[in-house]
C-alpha positions as CSV (number, residue, x, y, z in Angstrom):
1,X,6.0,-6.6,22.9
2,X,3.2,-5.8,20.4
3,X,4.3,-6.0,16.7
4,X,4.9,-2.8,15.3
5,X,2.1,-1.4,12.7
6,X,2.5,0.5,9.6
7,X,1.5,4.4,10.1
8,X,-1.9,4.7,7.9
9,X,-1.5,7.1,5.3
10,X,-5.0,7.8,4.5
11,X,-8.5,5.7,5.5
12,X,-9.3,5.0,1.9
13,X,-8.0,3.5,-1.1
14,X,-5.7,4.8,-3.8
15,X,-7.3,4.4,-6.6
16,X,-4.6,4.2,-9.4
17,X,-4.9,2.8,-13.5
18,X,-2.1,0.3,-14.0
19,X,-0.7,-0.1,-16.8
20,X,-0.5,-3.9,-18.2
21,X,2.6,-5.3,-17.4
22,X,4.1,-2.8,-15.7
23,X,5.5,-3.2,-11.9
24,X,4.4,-1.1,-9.0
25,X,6.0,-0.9,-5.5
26,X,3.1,-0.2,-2.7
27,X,4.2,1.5,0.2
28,X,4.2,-0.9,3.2
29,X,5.6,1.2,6.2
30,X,2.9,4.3,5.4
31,X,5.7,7.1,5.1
32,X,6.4,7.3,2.0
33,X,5.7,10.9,0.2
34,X,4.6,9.5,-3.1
35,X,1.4,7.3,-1.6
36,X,1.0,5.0,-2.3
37,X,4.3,3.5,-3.9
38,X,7.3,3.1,-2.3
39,X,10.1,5.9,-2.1
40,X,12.6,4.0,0.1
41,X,11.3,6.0,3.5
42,X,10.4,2.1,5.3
43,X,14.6,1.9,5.3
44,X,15.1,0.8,9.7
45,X,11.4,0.7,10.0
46,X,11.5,-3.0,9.6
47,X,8.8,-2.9,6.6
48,X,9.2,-4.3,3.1
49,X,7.7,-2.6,0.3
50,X,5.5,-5.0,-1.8
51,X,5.9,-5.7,-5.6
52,X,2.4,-5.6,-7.6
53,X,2.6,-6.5,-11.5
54,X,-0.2,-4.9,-13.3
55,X,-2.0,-8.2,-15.7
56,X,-4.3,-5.6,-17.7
57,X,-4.4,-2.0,-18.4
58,X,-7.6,-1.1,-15.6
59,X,-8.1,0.7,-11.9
60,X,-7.5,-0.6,-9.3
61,X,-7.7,0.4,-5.5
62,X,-4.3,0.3,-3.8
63,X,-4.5,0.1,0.6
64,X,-4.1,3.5,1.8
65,X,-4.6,2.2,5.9
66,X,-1.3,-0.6,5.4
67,X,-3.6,-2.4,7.4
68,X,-5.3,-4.9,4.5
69,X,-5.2,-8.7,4.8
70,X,-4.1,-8.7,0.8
71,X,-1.2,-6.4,0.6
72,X,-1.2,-4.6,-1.6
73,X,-4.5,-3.8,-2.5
74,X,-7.6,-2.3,-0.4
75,X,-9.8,-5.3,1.6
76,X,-12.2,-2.5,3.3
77,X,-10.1,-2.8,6.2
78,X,-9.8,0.9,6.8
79,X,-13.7,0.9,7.8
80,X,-12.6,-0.9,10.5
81,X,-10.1,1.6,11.6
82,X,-10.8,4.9,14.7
């Protein structure tokens, strides 16, 4: 049985400014309606939302596809995508 994938919420990066020392929670499972953080939606889809502490005040470009190799941020996997 193939392993379930995450439902792609958009084919490009978030690109969000973190703020220093502050924790985000990325959206895993792709059905969350605050992309792309976590609002609790990936409860009985088997998915765990992933913890991302910001080191510096900057942008950075969260995975919109849930498909990246480095959860949680964008690996140009979604140019890979249909």
């Amino acid at each position: 049985m193939p392993e379930e994938q995450p439902k792609i919420a958009k084919k490009s990066p978030y690109a969000v400014q973190v703020e220093g020392g502050k924790n985000y929670v990325w959206c895993a499972c792709g059905h969350s309606d605050n992309q792309p953080f976590c609002d609790g939606s990936h409860k009985g889809t088997g998915f765990s939302p992933v913890k991302y502490t910001a080191e510096k005040t900057e942008w950075v470009w969260f995975c919109g596809c849930k498909r990246t190799g480095s959860p949680p941020m964008c690996d140009g996997t979604h140019k890979t995508l249909d």
